[in-house]
N, C-alpha and C positions, 0 to 999 in steps of 0.2 A: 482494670478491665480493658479489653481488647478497644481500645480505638479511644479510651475515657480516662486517656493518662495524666492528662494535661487537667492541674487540679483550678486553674481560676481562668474565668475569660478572657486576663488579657492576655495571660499569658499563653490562653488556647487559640489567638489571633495573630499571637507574633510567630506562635509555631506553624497555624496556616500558612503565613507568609513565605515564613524560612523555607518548609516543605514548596512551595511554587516556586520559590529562586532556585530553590534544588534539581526540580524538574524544567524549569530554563536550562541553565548552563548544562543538564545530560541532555537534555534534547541535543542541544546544537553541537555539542562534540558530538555526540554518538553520530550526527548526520553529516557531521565532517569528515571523522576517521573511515566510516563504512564507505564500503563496495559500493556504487551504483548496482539496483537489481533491472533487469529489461526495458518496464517500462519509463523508467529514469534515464535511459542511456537514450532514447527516441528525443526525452525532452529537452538534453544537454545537446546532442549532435544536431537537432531543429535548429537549436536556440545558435548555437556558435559554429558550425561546419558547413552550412548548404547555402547555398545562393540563393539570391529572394526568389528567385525561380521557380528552384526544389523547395523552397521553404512552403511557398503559394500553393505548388502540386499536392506536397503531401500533407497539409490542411484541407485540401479539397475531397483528397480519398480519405482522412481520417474522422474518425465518428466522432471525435471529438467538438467543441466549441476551440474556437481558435484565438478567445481573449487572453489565457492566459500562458500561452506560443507567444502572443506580440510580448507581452511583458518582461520574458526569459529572454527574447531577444536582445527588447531593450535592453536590460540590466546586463547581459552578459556584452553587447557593442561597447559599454564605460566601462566592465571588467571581464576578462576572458576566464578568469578563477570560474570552475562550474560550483563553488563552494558559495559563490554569493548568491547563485537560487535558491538557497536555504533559507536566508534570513527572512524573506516574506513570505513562507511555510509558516516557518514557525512560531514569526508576528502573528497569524493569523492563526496558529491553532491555541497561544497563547491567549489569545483576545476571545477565542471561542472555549478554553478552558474558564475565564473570568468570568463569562456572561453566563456559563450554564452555572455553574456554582452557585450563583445569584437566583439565577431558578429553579435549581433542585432546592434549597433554602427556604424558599419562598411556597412553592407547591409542595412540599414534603416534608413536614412537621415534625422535627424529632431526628430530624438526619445533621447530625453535626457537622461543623465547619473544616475539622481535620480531614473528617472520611471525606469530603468532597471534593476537596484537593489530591489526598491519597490516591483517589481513583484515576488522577491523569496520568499515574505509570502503569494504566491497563496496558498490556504490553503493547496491543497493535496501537493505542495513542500513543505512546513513546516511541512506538520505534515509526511510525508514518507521521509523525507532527514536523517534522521536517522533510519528509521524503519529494523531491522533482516530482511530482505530479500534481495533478488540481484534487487531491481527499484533504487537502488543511484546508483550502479553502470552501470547500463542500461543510465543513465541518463548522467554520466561521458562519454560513449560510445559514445552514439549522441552526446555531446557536442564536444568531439575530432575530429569526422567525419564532423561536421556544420562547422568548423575552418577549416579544411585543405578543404572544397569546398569554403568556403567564405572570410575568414579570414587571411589563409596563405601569406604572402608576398615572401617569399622562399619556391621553390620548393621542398627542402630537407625536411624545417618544416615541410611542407602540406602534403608529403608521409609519413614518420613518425607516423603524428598523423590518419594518415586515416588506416595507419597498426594498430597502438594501438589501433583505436576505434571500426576496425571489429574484433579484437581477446577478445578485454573487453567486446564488445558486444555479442558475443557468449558463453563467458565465465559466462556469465549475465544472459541471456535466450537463448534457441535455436529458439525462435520467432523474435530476435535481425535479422536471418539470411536474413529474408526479406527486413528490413531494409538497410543491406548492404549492397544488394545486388541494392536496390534505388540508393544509394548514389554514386555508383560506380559507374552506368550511370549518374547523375548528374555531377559527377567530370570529366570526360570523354565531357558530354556534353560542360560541360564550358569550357575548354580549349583546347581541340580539337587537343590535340598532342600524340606523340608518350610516352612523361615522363607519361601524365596523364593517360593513359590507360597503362600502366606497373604498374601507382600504386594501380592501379581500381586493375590489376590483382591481384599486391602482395595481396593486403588486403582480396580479397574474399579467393587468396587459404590458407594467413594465419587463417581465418574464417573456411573454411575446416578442415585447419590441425590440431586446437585446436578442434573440434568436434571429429575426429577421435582419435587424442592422448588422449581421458579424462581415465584415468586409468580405471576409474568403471564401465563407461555403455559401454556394451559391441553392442549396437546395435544401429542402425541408430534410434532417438526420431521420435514418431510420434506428429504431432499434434492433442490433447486431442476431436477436434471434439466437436458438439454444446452442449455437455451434455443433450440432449433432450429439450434443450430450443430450440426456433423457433428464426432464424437467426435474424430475426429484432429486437426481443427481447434482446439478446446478443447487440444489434449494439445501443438500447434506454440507455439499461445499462452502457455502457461508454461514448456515447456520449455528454447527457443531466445530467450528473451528474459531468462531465468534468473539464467543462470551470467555472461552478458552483460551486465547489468546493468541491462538494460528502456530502454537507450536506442541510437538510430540514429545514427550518427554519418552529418553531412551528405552528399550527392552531390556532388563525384565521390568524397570520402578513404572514403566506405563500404566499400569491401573492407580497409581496412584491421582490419576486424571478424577477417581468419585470423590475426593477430596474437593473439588472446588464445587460439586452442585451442592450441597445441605443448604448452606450461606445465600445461594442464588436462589435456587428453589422457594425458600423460606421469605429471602426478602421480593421476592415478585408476587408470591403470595399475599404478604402484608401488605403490600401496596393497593391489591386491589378490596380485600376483606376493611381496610379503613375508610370512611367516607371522604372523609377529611383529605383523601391521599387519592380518590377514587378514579377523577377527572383527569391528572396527570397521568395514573396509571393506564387508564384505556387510549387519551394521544400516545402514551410510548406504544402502547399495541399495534397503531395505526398506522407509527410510522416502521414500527419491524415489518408489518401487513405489506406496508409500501416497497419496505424493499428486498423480503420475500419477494415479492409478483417480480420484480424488477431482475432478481438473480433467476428467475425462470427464463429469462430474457438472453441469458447468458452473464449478464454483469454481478457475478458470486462471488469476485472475494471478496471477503469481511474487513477489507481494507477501507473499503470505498463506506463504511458506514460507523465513520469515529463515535460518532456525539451518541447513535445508538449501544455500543457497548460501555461508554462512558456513563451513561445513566444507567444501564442497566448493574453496573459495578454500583454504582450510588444506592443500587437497594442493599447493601450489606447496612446500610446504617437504617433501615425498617426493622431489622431482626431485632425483637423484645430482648432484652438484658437479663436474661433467666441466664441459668448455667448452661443448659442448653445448646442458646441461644448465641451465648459468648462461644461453645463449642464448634457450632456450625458458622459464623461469623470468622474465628479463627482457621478454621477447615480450610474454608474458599480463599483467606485473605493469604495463607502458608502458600496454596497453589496457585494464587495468580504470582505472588513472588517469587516461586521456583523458575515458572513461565516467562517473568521479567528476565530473570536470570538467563534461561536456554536463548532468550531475543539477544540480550545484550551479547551473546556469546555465538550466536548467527550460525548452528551448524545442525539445528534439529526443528527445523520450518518443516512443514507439512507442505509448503509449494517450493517446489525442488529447486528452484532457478534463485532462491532466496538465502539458502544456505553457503557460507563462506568455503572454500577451498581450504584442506588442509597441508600444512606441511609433511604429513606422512607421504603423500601423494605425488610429488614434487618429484622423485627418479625416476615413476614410472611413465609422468605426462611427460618430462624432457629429458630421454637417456645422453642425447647426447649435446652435449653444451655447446657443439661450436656448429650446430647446425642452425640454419633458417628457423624461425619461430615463428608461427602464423597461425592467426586461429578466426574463426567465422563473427565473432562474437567480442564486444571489448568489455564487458566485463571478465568475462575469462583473458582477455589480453591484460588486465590492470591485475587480475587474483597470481597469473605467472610472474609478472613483474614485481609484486609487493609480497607475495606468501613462498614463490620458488625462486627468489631472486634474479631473474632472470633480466639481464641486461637491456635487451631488445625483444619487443612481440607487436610485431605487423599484424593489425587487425580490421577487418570488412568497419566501413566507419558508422554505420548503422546499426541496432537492434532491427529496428522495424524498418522494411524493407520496401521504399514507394519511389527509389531512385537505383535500381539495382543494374542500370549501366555502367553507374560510375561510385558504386560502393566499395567494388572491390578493386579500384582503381589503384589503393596502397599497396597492395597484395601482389597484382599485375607488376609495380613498378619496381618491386624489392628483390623479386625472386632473380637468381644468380645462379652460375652454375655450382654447385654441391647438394649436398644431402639439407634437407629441409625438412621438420618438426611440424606437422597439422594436428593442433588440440580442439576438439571440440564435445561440447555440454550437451547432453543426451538429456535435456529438458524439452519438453511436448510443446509444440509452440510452432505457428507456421511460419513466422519471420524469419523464428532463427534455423527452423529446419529448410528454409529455402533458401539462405544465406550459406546453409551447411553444404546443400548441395551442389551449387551454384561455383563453392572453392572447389568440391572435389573434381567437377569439372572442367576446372580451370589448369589444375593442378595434374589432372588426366592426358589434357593436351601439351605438357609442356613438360611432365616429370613420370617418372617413372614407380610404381607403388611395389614396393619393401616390404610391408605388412602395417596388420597394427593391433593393438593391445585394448579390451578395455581396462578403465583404472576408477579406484576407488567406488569399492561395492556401498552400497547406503542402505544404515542397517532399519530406515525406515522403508524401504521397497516392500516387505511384508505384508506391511500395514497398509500402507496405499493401495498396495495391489486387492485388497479388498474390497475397496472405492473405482478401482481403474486396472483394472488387470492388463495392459500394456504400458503400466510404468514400468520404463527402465532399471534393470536392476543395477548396473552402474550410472556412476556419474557424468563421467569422462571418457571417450576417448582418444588416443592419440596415434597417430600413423606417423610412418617415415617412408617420405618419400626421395629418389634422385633425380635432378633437374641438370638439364644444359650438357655439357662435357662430360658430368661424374656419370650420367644417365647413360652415353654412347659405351665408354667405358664399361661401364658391370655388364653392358647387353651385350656389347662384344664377348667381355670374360667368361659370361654365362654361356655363351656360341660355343 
C-alpha cells in the first residue's frame, strides 16, 4: 500500500532517515546549482556589494527586519562565495523539518513516520529550504512555537522554544508578528495555567523587544498594503498555488492539477471529523487564517508560508486505508511529484521571474556575439552567461533598487564605442521595471536605438492572464543599440 511499504519498524526508521539525508544533500545542491530569483539577488548584493552606508539606507527603506542582512553580511565578510548563505537556510529548515515531524507524530495519530518525512519534498519546501531570503528561517520559527503548544513534555522545553520561536520569528519577518501572537493564545488556550500564559507573555514581549532593538530601522514597519491588487486577488495568489506547489504544469496535461485535491481534500477532512486529531486541526486553520489576512496585505506568495504547506501535505497520511483511500492518497502523492519534478526543472513557475532561461532563446536575446552585453537585472546577467554562453554581461548591481545612483555605475563604466546588446525580463515588478528604465535612459543619452525584438513567448501567459491580464506575453526582450563612433557613423550613413 501506498506509503506502508516498509514492512517492520525499524526498518521503517532507517528508511525515515535515509529519505531526510535524501532531502539534505537535494536541498543544498539544488540551492547551489540554481539561478538566484529577485528577491535573493537584493540579499546577496546587501550582503557582499554596498557600503555600510548603502547597506544602513536600504534596511531603513526596506520593510523588512534587518537581523538577518547582518548575518549575510557577516558570513559573506569571512567568504565572498554567495553559496555560503545557503547553509544556515537550510540548517534551519532542516531543524524545522525535525521538530515538526515530531509534531505531526505526536498531534496526529495514525500518520506514519515515512509520510512525514516524505512531505519535505512539497515542492515549495524543497525548492525555498535553502533559498537567500528569511522563509527557512520563518519556518524554523513556526516549527519552535508548533513544539512548545504540541510537542513539549516539560514545561521549561515548551517556554523555551516558544521564546525562541517568537524572537526568530520576528527576526524573520515582521508579518511573523501575527502569528505569534495566534500561538500565544493557543498555548494559553491549551493548558490553562498561570506557567502557560507568563510564557505566552515572555515570547510576545521577547517579539516586541527584538522589533524595537533592531539597530537600523528606526521606526515602527508598516504593512506594505494590497499594492493595488484587489484583496481577493492577493488571497488566489497564495492560496491555490499553495498546497500545489507554485507550479503549472504545461498545456494541454494542465487539468491534470484535480489529481492532487481527492488526497488533500480527504485528509483535511479527516483531520477535523477525528477528535483525537481535532485540536491540531483547527490551530492549522488558525494559522492558514493568519496568513490569509496577511496575503490580503500584499505578502501572497506561498513561499513565505513552508511549515503551512508542510502539514497540510502531512494530511495525506489521515486518509483511511480503504482502496479508496489508497486511490486518493496516490492521486495527490503522483501530482505533488510531477510538481517536484516541473520545480527541480525551473521553467513552469507560475511567478514569471522564477522560471529558468532557456537555451532555445539564446540567438534571439544575443544576435550578435561581439557586441556589449548589458542587462538591467543579474539574474538575467548570470542565465546569459551560464545557459547562452555568453562570455561577458554587465549588469545594474541590484534587484531592488534603494541606491540607484550608483547601480548602474557598471554599466556607465563598460559602454564603448560599438554596437551593444540590452536584454531585459518583462517580469512585473517595480524594482526591476525602474532599473529597466533607468538603462534605457542611460543608454538613450549616449547610444543610438537599432530596434528590438521580443523573445521567448511563455506558453503559460494564457493562464496567468486569467489572474492578471497584463501579464506579459513574452519573456524577454532584447534591443540593439550603437554607442560612441559606431553611433556618428550609421547617423551620418543614414543622412
Amino acid at each position: 500500500m501506498v506509503f506502508e511499504i516498509v514492512p517492520s519498524a525499524r526498518s521503517r526508521i532507517a528508511w525515515t532517515w535515509a529519505v531526510l539525508a535524501a532531502w539534505l544533500v537535494g536541498a543544498i545542491v539544488f540551492a547551489w546549482r540554481r539561478i538566484p530569483f529577485n528577491d535573493e539577488w537584493y540579499s546577496i548584493t546587501l550582503a557582499r556589494d554596498t557600503t555600510w552606508h548603502d547597506f544602513r539606507a536600504s534596511l531603513v527603506a526596506d520593510s523588512h527586519p534587518p537581523w538577518i542582512a547582518l548575518l549575510d553580511r557577516a558570513l559573506m565578510s569571512g567568504c565572498p562565495d554567495r553559496r555560503i548563505l545557503c547553509l544556515p537556510r537550510v540548517a534551519a529548515s532542516l531543524m524545522a523539518l525535525v521538530i515538526m515531524r515530531r509534531v505531526v507524530l505526536k498531534a496526529w495519530p495514525g500518520v506514519g513516520p515515512l509520510l512525514v518525512t516524505l512531505a519535505a519534498f512539497h515542492p515549495l519546501v524543497f525548492f525555498y529550504a535553502g533559498a537567500v531570503r528569511w522563509y527557512p528561517f520563518a519556518f524554523l520559527a513556526d516549527a519552535l512555537r508548533s513544539w512548545a503548544i504540541w510537542g513539549a513534555s516539560k514545561r521549561r522545553d515548551g517556554a523555551l522554544a516558544f521564546l525562541a520561536g517568537a524572537v526568530v520569528g520576528v527576526m524573520s519577518g515582521y508579518g511573523e508578528g501575527l502569528l505569534v501572537a495566534v500561538d500565544a493564545c493557543w498555548l494559553v488556550a491549551r493548558r490553562r495555567d498561570r506557567s502557560a500564559l507568563r510564557t505566552a507573555a515572555f515570547g510576545v514581549a521577547g517579539a516586541l523587544a527584538t522589533v524595537v532593538a533592531a539597530p537600523i530601522v528606526h521606526a515602527w514597519p508598516g504593512l506594505p498594503g494590497p499594492r493595488g491588487a484587489p484583496v481577493l486577488e492577493n488571497l488566489v495568489e497564495w492560496a491555490i498555488p499553495g498546497p500545489l506547489g507554485s507550479v503549472i504544469v504545461p498545456w494541454p496535461f494542465t487539468p491534470i492539477v484535480v489529481l492532487a485535491l481527492p488526497g488533500l481534500v480527504w485528509g483535511l477532512l479527516s483531520a477535523f471529523r477525528d477528535h483525537r486529531r481535532l485540536a491540531f486541526a483547527c490551530w492549522l486553520a488558525t494559522v492558514a487564517a493568519s496568513w490569509a489576512a496577511l496575503s490580503s496585505n500584499g505578502i501572497r506568495h506561498p513561499r513565505y508560508s513552508l511549515a503551512l504547506w508542510y502539514l497540510t501535505t502531512c494530511t495525506l497520511g489521515l486518509v483511511r486505508s480503504s482502496r479508496l483511500g489508497i486511490a486518493a492518497r496516490t492521486a495527490t502523492a503522483s501530482y505533488l511529484a510531477i510538481a517536484l519534478w516541473l520545480t527541480i526543472r525551473q521553467r513552469d513557475f507560475i511567478f514569471n521571474d522564477e522560471n529558468v532561461m532557456t537555451p532555445s532563446a539564446c540567438a534571439e536575446l544575443v544576435p550578435d556575439r561581439s557586441a556589449l552585453v548589458v542587462s538591467s537585472y543579474l539574474r538575467t546577467a548570470e542565465e546569459l552567461q551560464r545557459v547562452c554562453a555568453v562570455s561577458h554581461v554587465v549588469s545594474a548591481r541590484n534587484a531592488r533598487i534603494y541606491a540607484p545612483v550608483a547601480d548602474l555605475d557598471p554599466i556607465r563604466d563598460a559602454l564603448r564605442d560599438g554596437p551593444v546588446t540590452a536584454v531585459y525580463i518583462n517580469a512585473p515588478g517595480s524594482a526591476i521595471d525602474n532599473a529597466t528604465r533607468r538603462l534605457r535612459a542611460l543608454l538613450s543619452g549616449r547610444c543610438t536605438f537599432r530596434g528590438g525584438v521580443p523573445v521567448a513567448q511563455s506558453a503559460l501567459t494564457p493562464i496567468r492572464r486569467i489572474a492578471r491580464a497584463e501579464s506579459a506575453v513574452y519573456r524577454y526582450t532584447s534591443e540593439r543599440w550603437d554607442c560612441g563612433a559606431a553611433r556618428q557613423e550609421r547617423d551620418q550613413a543614414s543622412h
